[in-house]
VOGU-3710 file (C-alpha; in Angstrom, 3 decimals, decimal comma):
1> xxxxxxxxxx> 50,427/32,244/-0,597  50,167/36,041/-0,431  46,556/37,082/-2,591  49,373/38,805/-4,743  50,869/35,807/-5,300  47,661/33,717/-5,968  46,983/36,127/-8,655  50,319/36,332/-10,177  50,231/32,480/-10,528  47,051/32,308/-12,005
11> xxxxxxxxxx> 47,810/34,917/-14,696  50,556/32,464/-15,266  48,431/29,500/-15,618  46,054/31,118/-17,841  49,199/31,725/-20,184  50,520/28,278/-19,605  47,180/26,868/-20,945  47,046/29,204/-23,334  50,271/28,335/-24,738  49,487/24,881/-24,164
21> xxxxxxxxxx> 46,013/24,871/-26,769  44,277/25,244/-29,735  40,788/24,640/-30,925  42,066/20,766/-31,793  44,288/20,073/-28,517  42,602/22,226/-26,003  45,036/20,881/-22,913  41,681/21,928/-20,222  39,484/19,178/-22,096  40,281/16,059/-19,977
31> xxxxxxxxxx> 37,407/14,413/-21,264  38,272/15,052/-24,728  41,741/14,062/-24,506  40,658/10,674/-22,687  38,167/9,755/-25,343  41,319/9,867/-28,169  38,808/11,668/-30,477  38,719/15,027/-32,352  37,906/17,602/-30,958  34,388/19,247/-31,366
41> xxxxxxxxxx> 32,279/22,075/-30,764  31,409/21,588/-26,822  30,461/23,631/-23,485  33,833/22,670/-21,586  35,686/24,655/-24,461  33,330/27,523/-24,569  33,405/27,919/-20,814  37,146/28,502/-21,109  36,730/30,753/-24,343  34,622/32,531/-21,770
51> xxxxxxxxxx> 36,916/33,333/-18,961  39,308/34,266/-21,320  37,285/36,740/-22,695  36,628/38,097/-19,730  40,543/38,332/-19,012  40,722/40,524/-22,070  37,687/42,512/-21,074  39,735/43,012/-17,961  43,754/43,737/-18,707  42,999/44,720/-22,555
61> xxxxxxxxxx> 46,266/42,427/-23,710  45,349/41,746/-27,322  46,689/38,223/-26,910  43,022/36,752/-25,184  41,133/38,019/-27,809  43,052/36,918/-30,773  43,488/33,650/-28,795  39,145/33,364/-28,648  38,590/34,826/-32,220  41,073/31,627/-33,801
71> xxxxxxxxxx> 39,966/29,700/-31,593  35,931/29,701/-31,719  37,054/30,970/-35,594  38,099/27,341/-36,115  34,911/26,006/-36,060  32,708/28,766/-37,393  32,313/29,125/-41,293  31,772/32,014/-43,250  28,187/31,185/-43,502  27,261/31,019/-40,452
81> xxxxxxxxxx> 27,380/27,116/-40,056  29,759/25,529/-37,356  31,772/22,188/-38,120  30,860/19,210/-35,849  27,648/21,123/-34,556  24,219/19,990/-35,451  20,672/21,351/-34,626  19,112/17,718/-35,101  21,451/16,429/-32,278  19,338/18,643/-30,281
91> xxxxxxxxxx> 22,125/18,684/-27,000  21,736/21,913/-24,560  25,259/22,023/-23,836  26,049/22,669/-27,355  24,116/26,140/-27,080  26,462/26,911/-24,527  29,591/28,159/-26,815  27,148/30,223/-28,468  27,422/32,834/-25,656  30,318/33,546/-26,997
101> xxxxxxxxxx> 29,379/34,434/-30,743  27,947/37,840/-28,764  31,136/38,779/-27,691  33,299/37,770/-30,271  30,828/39,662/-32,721  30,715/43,068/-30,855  34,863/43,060/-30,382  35,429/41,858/-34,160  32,538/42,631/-36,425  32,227/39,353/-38,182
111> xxxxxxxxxx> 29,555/38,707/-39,923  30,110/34,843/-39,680  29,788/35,425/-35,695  26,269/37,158/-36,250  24,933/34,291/-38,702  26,192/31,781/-36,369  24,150/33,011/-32,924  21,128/32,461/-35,513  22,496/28,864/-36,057  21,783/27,756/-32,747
121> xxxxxxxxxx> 19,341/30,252/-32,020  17,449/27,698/-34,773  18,036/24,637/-32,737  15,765/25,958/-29,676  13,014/26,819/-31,858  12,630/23,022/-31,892  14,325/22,066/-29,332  11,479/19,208/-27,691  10,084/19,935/-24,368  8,203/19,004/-21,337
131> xxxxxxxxxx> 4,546/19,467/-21,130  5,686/22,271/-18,454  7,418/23,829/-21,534  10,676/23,473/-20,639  13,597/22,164/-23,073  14,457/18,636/-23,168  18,297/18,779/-21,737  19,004/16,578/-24,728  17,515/14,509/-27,072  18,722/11,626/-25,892
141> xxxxxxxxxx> 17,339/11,880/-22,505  13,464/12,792/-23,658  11,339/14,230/-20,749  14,217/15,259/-18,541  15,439/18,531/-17,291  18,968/18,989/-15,461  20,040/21,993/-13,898  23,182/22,088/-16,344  20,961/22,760/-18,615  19,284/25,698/-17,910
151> xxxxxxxxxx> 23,333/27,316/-17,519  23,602/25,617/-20,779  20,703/27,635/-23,091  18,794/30,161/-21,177  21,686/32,882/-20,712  22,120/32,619/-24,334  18,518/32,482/-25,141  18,080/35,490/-23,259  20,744/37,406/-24,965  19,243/36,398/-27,919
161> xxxxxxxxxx> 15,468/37,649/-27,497  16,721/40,861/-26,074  19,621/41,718/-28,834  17,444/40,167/-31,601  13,928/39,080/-31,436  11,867/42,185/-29,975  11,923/40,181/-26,424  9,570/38,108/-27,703  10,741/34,437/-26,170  11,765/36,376/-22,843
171> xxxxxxxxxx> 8,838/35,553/-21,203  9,329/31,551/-22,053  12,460/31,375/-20,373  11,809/32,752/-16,968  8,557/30,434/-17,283  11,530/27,742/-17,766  13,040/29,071/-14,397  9,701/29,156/-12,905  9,088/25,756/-13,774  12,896/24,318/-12,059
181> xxxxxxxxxx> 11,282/25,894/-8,687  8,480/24,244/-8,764  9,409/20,983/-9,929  13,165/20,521/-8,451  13,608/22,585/-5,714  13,288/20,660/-2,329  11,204/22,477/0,501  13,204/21,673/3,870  16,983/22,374/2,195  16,072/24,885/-0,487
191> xxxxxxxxxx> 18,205/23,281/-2,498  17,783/21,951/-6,124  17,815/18,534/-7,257  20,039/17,421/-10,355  18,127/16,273/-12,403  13,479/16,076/-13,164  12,032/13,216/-15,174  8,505/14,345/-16,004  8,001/10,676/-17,147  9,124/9,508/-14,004
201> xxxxxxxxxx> 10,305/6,579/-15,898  13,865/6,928/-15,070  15,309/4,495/-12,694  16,911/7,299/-10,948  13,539/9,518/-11,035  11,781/9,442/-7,731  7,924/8,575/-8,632  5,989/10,878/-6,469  8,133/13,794/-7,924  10,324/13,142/-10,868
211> xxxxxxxxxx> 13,573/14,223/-9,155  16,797/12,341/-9,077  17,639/11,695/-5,234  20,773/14,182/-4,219  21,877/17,943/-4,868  24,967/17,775/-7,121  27,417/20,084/-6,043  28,644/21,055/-9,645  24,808/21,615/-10,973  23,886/23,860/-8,050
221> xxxxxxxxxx> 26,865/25,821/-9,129  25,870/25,811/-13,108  22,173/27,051/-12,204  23,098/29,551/-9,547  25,252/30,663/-13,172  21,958/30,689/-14,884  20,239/33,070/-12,399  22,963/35,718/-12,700  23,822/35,279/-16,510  20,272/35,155/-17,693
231> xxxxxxxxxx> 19,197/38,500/-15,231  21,998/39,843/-16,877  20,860/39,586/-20,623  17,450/40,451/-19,464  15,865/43,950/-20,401  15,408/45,886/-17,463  11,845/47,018/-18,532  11,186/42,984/-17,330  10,713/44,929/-13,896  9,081/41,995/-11,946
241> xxxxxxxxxx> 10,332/39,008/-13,805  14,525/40,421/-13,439  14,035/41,248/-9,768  12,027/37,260/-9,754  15,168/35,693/-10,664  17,698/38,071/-8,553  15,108/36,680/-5,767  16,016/33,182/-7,059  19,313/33,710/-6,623  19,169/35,626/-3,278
251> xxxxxxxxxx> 17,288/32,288/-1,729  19,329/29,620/-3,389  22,932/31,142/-1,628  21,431/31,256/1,490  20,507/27,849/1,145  24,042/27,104/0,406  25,137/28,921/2,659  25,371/26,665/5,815  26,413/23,333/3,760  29,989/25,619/2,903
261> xxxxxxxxxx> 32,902/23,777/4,857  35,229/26,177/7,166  38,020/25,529/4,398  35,352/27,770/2,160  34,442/25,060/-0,199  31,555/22,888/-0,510  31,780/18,598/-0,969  30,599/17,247/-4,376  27,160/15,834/-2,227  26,462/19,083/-0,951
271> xxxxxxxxxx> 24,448/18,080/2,368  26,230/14,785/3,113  29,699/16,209/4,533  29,496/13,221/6,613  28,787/10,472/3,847  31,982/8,211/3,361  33,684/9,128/0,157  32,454/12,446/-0,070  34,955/15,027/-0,653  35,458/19,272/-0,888
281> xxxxxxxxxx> 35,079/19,747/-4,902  36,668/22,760/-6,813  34,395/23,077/-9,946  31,217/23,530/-7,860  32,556/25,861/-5,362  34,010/28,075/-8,178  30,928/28,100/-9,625  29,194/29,331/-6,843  32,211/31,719/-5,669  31,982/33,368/-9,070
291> xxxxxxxxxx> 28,219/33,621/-8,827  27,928/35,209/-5,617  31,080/37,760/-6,486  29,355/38,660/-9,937  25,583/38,948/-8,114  27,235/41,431/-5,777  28,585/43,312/-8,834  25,451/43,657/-10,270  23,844/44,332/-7,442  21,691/41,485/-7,158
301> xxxxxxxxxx> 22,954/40,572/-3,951  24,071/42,828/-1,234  27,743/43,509/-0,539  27,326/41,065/2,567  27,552/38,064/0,564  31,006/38,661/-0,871  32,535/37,124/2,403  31,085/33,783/1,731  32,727/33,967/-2,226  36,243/35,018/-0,697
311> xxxxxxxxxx> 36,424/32,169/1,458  35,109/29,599/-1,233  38,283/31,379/-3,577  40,912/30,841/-0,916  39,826/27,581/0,436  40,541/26,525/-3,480  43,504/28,603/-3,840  44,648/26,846/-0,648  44,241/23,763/-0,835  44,166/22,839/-5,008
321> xxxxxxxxxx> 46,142/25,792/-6,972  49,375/24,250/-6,817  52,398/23,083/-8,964  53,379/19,757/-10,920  57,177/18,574/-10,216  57,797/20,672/-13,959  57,319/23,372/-12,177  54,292/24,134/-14,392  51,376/25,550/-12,529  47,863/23,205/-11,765
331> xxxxxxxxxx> 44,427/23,211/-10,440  42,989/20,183/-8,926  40,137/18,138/-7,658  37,859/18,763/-10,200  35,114/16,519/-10,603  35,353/15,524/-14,490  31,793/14,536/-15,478  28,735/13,410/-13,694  25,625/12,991/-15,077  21,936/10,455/-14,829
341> xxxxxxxxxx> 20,898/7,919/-16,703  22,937/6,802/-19,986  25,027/3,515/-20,940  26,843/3,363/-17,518  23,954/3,779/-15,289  24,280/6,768/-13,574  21,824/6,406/-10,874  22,227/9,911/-8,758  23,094/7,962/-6,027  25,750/9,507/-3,040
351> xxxxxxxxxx> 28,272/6,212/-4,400  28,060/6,996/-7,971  28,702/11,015/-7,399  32,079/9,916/-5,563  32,827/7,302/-8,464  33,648/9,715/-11,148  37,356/10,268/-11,721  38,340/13,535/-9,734  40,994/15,230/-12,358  43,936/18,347/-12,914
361> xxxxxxxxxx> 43,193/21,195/-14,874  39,688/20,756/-16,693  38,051/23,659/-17,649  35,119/22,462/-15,707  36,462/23,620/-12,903  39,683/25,830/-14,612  37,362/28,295/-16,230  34,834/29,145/-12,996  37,991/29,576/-10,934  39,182/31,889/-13,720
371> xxxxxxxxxx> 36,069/33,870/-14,132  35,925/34,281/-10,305  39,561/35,479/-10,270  38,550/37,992/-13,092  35,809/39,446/-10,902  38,220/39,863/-8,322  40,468/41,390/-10,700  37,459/44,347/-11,421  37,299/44,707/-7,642  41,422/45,980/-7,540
381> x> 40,452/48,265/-10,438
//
């Protein structure tokens, strides 16, 4: 396909799933629709909301916007409290969706919008920690930290300290950054582990260091997120601590750098290309396409690097955008879930990471590709 024609078809998908959803059958929640349950308030949906956001931010067409405002609106009361979410569950990815409360809030003016960012604002000023200080990733997995989680709260908790709270936790959450260098990030690679068990009582926890024993493809992707999303909330008067994490940033894609495949994507076990099993994964490498297109944007990384997110968009574009015998437009080889510890024994091991089911059209990997098509969208502006 032409680039015209790559973008043509995925304005077409992002209709078609559009069409497709609402905020109780949202057709890019695989997981959701697996489990047969309602849906709830969760990151996968508010990583979509997100994208589609952005696609109003960039064409204007009314029709994202009012699709995001009923959407997110469906959950969000009048008071500010949001059906099926709960502080006391105390899950990082559920501050995730809160990004978009911002957003919606400065493009509609509703005040239920505003009293919901200080909902879950409310659940990190308990939120349980590490004796380093950083946030639990959830409660049910005490003493851990996961890269996903630091996507999952810190943009937002940055937004929130700057818009709201005088700066005041800014500080904290670049000390949470600080802390995933020191603690996760492995010397000879520079790349970052999954997952840190302070504890070091998880059987997947390595005991000299705490880390779980292979870089994740998918969570290299959601923290090199974090870097730009958080730099970008920040206040620029945070002279040394902004340019810290654009540094951050600037090391961690050249560490990825020579793991990306000459297709332009990158395999679910990022350093193993070799392993048996292993296999070239679209979430991750949209993640990190979108990140290095949106650090160039902001200038936190130097025009150079743009290259290296073209060839991660087309090798996806290539070899997963395609189309079901319908007719109907897909995206696929998306990793659905992958995580440590928990009832099926997730063990960070190279054979569990190639386990998982690899799936069509889950916003996991649906919305990066979408946000990265968006940025390329602001570069034909």
């Amino acid at each position: 396909m032409t680039t015209q024609e790559t973008f043509e078809m995925l304005s077409e998908y992002i209709d078609y799933l559009l069409d497709n959803s609402d905020a109780e059958h949202p057709m890019w929640n695989i997981e959701k629709i697996r489990s047969g349950l309602p849906n709830k308030w969760n990151y996968i949906d508010g990583c979509m909301v997100t994208a589609i956001l952005y696609m109003y931010e960039m064409t204007g067409e009314q029709k994202y916007l009012d699709f995001a405002d009923k959407f997110v609106g469906y959950f969000v009361n009048e008071d500010g409290t949001i059906n099926t979410y709960s502080v006391e569950e105390y899950n990082l990815d559920n501050v995730n969706p809160g990004r978009n409360l911002y957003r919606l809030y400065d493009l509609t003016g509703k005040e239920k919008y505003r009293k919901a960012i200080d909902t879950i604002r409310s659940q990190l000023s308990t939120m349980p920690r590490t004796k380093e200080g950083n946030f639990w990733h959830k409660q049910i997995y005490p003493n851990q930290v996961w890269l996903d989680g630091m996507f999952m709260a810190q943009p937002f908790y940055m937004e929130y300290e700057t818009r709201y709270n005088k700066m005041q936790g800014c500080l904290d959450s670049i000390k949470q950054f600080k802390n995933v260098e020191r603690l996760m990030k492995d010397e000879k690679t520079g790349l970052y582990y999954h997952g840190y068990d302070e504890s070091r009582e998880m059987y997947w926890a390595n005991k000299d260091t705490g880390c779980s024993p292979n870089f994740w493809l998918r969570a290299l992707g959601w923290f090199a997120i974090s870097l730009v999303d958080t730099a970008e909330a920040m206040n620029e008067s945070m002279y040394y601590e902004y340019r810290y994490l654009q540094t951050m940033l600037k090391n961690l894609v050249d560490s990825l750098i020579p793991f990306q495949d000459e297709s332009g994507m990158f395999y679910q076990v990022v350093d193993r290309a070799d392993a048996e099993g292993n296999y070239l994964e679209t979430s991750g490498t949209a993640l990190i396409c979108y990140a290095i297109l949106k650090g160039v944007r902001l200038g936190y990384l130097t025009k150079r690097y743009e290259e290296y997110a073209y060839k991660a968009f087309s090798g996806i574009t290539e070899r997963y955008l395609g189309r079901n015998e319908d007719g109907s437009p897909k995206v696929s080889g998306i990793c659905l879930v992958a995580g440590l510890g928990g009832a099926k024994h997730r063990d960070g091991s190279l054979e569990y990471y190639f386990s998982e089911p690899v799936v069509e059209n889950d916003a996991k990997g649906v919305a990066p590709l979408l946000l990265a098509y968006t940025e390329l969208l602001r570069r034909q502006k």
